[in-house]
C-alpha positions in Angstrom: 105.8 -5.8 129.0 104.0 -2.6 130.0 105.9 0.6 129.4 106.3 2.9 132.5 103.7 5.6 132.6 105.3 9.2 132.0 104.7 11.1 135.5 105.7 14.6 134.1 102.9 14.6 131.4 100.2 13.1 133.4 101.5 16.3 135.7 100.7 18.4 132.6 97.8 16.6 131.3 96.2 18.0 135.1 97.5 21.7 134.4 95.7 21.0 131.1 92.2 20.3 133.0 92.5 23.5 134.8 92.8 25.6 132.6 89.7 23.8 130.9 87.7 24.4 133.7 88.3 28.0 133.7 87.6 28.4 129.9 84.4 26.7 130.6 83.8 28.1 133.1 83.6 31.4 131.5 81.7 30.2 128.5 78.9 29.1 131.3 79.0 32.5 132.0 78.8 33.7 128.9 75.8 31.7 127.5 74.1 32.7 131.0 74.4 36.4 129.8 73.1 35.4 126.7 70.3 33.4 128.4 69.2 35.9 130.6 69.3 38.8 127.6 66.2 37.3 126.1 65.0 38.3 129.4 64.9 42.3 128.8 64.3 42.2 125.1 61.2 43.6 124.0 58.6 41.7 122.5 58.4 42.1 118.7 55.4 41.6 116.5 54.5 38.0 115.4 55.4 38.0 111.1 57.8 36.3 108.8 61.1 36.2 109.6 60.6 36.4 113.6 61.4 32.9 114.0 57.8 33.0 116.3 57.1 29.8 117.7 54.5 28.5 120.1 55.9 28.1 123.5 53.4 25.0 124.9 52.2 22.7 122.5 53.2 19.2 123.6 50.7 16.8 125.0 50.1 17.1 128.0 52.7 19.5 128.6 49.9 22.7 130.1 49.2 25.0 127.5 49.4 25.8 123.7 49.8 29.6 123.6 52.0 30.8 121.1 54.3 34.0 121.9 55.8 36.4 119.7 59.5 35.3 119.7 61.1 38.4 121.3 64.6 37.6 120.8 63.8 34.1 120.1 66.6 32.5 117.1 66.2 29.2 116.9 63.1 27.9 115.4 60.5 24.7 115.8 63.5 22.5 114.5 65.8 24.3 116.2 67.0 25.7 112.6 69.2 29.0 112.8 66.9 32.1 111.5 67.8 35.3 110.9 67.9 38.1 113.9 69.9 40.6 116.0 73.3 39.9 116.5 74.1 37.8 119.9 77.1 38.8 121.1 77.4 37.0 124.1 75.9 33.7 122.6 79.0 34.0 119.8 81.1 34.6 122.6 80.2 31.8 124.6 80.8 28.9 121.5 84.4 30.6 121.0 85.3 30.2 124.4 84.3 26.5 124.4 85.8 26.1 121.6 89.0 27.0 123.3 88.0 24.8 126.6 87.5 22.0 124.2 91.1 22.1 122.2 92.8 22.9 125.9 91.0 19.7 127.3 91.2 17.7 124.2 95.0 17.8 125.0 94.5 16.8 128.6 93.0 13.9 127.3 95.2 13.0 124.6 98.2 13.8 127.1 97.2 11.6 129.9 96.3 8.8 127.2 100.1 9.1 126.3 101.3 9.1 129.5 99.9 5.9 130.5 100.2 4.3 126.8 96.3 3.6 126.5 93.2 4.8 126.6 92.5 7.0 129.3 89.3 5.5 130.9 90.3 3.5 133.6 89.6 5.2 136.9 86.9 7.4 138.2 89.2 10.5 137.1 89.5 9.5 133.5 86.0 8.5 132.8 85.1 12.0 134.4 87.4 14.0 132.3 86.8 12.0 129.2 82.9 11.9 129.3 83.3 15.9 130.3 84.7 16.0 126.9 82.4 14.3 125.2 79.7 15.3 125.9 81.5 19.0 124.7 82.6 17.8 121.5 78.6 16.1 121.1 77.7 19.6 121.9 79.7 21.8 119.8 79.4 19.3 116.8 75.4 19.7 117.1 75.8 23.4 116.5 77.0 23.2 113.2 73.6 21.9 112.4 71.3 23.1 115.0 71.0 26.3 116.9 71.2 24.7 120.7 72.8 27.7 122.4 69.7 27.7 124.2 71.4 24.6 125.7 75.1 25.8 126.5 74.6 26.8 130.2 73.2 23.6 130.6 76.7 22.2 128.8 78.9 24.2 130.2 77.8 24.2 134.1 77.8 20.1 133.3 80.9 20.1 131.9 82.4 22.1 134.6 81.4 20.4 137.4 83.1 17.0 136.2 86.0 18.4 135.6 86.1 20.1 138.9 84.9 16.5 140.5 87.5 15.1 139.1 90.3 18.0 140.4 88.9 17.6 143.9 86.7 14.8 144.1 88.9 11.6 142.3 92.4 12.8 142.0 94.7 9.9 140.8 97.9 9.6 139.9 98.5 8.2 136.4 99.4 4.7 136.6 98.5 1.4 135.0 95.6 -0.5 134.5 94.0 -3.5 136.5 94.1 -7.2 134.5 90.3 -6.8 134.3 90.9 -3.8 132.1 93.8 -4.7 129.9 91.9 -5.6 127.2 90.2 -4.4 123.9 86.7 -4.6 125.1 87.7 -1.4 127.3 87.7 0.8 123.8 84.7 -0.9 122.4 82.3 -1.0 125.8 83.8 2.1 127.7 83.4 4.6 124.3 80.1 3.8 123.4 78.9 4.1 127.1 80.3 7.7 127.0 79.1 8.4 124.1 75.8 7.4 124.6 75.8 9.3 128.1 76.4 12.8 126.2 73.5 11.9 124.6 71.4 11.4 127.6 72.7 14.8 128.9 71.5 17.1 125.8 68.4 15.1 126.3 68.3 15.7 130.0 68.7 19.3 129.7 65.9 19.6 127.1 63.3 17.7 129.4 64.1 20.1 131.9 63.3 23.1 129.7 60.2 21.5 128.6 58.8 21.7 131.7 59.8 25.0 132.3 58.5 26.0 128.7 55.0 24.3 129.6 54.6 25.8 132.9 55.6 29.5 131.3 52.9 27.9 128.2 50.6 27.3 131.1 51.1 30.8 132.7 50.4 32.7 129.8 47.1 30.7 129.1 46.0 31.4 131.9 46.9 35.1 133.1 48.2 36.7 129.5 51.6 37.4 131.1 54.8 35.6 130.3 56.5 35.0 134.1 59.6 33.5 132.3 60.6 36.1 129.8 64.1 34.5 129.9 63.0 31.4 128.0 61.8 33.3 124.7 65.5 32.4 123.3 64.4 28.7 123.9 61.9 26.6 121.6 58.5 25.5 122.4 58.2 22.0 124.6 56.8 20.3 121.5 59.8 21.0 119.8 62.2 20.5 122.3 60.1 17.1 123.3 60.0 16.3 120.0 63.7 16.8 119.5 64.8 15.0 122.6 62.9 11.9 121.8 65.0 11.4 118.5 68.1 12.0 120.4 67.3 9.4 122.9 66.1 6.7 120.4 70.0 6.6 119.3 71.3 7.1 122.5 69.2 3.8 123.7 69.9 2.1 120.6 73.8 2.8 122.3 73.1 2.1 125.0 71.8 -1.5 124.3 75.3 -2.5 122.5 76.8 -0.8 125.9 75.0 -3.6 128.0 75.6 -6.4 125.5 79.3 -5.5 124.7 79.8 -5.6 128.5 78.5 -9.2 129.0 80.5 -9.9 126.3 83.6 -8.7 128.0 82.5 -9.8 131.0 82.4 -13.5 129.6 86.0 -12.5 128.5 87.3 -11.5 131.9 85.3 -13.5 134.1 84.0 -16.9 132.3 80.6 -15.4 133.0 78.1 -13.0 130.7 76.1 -12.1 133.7 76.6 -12.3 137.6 74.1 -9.5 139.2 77.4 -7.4 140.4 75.8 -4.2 141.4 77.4 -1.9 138.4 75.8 -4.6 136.1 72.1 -4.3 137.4 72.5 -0.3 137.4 73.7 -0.6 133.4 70.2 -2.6 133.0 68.1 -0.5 135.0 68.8 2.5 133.1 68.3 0.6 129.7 64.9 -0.3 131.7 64.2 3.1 132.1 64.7 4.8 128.9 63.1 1.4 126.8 59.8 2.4 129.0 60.1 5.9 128.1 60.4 5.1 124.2 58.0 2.3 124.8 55.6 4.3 126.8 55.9 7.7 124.6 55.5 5.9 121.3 52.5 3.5 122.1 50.9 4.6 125.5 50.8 8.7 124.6 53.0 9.4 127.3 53.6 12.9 125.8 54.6 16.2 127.5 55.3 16.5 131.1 54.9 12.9 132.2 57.3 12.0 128.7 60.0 14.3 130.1 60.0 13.2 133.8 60.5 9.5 132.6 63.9 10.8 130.8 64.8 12.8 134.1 64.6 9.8 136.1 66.9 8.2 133.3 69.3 10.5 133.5 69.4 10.3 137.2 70.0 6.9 137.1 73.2 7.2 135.4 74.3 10.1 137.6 73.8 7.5 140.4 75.3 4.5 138.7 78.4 6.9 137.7 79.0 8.8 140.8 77.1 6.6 143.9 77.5 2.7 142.4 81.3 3.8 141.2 82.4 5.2 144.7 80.5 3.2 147.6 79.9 0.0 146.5 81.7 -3.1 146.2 82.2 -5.5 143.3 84.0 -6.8 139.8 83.7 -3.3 138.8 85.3 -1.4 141.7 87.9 0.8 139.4 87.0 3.7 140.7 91.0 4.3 142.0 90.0 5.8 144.7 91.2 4.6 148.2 
């Protein structure tokens, strides 16, 4: 027998994601503050202790200059080195910090209200992978200085929580058959998990290219046109970074795909039928096992490397928010009507 699910806490568990949002939202502004300081700091002279990096480097990737770090914290392996005090930047963490606990009990309160695991509409896998892909986040700072990274994070973050306020409101309520069963913990979590991985990978491919164009820039005129990115490390690094990252995600993502034939043999008698949320699942593994493939034996380094793990990412943006909502099929849980 299913127990009822508790209305007044799912009710809460909502309030809970609000106020979330909000603390987010101010650490996204925070960390942009912090960004854009680098912006106006001065220069200082290339020695020990600067944390100096190169900002080109990569392959490919338009340019090898190296620049003085001028406010620049985190090193080539994204280590934490000594420097001025960042206010903001400490700010920022603390404030997520916060958002994280607040929505941590969202989650575990709608997850009590409907006695399971709270992944079983469009709304819960929004407000679950949200926080995720925060706790993936915060948990790499204890080892590695990505604060360069936490407007990326944060505006992320944000806007699924705020999708899932306004875009796929629904009401707590049981699961379908399809879902009531075990393979929902084992497929669903490693899927999310995996995904937060894609998104700190995401956001590093798109500050590559920004770091080899400003690389490229200063090549070829002596001027640094991006003086807001000397806080971030060189595209080699943050290549070199992201690739490691996305070898485990993949290696996630494969037991994603095989976990859900498996529970799609349990649900449906079949392992593999062509529904439409099962070809997107492989097309993304497609994706990122060319970029690994193509990276590792091909020399698809630099800019053409990180546009390979764009296009990855935007694949599972599309197979989360486009195949989810408009089309048709065995895996039409979105709960919207």
């Amino acid at each position: 027998m299913i127990a009822p699910v508790n209305e007044q806490l799912g009710q809460y568990a909502e309030y809970f994601i609000y106020f979330a949002a909000a603390s987010y939202a101010v650490s996204f502004i925070m960390f942009a503050l912090d960004f854009a300081k680098s912006a106006a700091a001065r220069p200082v002279a290339t020695g020990a202790g600067t944390g100096a990096v190169a900002v080109g480097g990569a392959t490919g990737g338009g340019g090898s200059a190296a620049l003085p770090a001028g406010g620049q914290y985190a090193d080539s392996e994204m280590n934490y080195t000594r420097g001025e005090l960042r206010p903001q930047g400490r700010a920022a963490v603390a404030v997520m910090v916060i958002g994280a606990l607040i929505h941590g009990a969202a989650v575990i309160s709608r997850a009590i209200a409907v006695h399971r695991v709270p992944w079983g509409n469009m709304y819960e896998f929004c407000t679950s992978g949200a926080f995720i892909v925060a706790i993936v986040f915060l948990a790499a700072l204890v080892k590695k200085d990505l604060r360069f990274l936490g407007t990326f994070v944060t505006g992320l973050v944000t806007l699924m929580l705020c999708a899932a306020a306004i875009g796929f409101p629904t009401p707590v309520g049981n699961l379908v058959p399809a879902l009531q069963s075990y393979w929902l913990v084992i497929h669903v979590s490693i899927a999310v998990f995996s995904s937060s991985l894609f998104t700190l990978t995401f956001a590093m491919a798109v500050l590559q290219l920004l770091q080899s164009r400003r690389a490229a820039k200063i090549d070829a005129t002596g001027k640094d046109t991006m003086p807001v990115l000397r806080k971030v490390p060189s595209a080699l690094a943050l290549e070199n970074l992201a690739y490691r990252i996305n070898i485990v995600a993949f290696i996630l993502w494969t037991f994603t795909l095989i976990a859900g034939a498996i529970w799609a043999d349990k649900a449906w008698g079949r392992y593999w039928g062509w529904d439409t949320k099962e070809v997107w699942t492989f097309v993304i593994w497609t994706v990122y096992a060319a970029y690994l493939h193509a990276r590792a034996t091909r020399g698809w380094t630099g800019v053409r490397s990180a546009w390979l793990s764009i296009v990855g990412y935007a694949c599972i943006i599309f197979n989360f928010a486009v195949v989810n909502v408009f089309f048709s099929g065995l895996h039409s849980y979105s709960g919207l009507k």
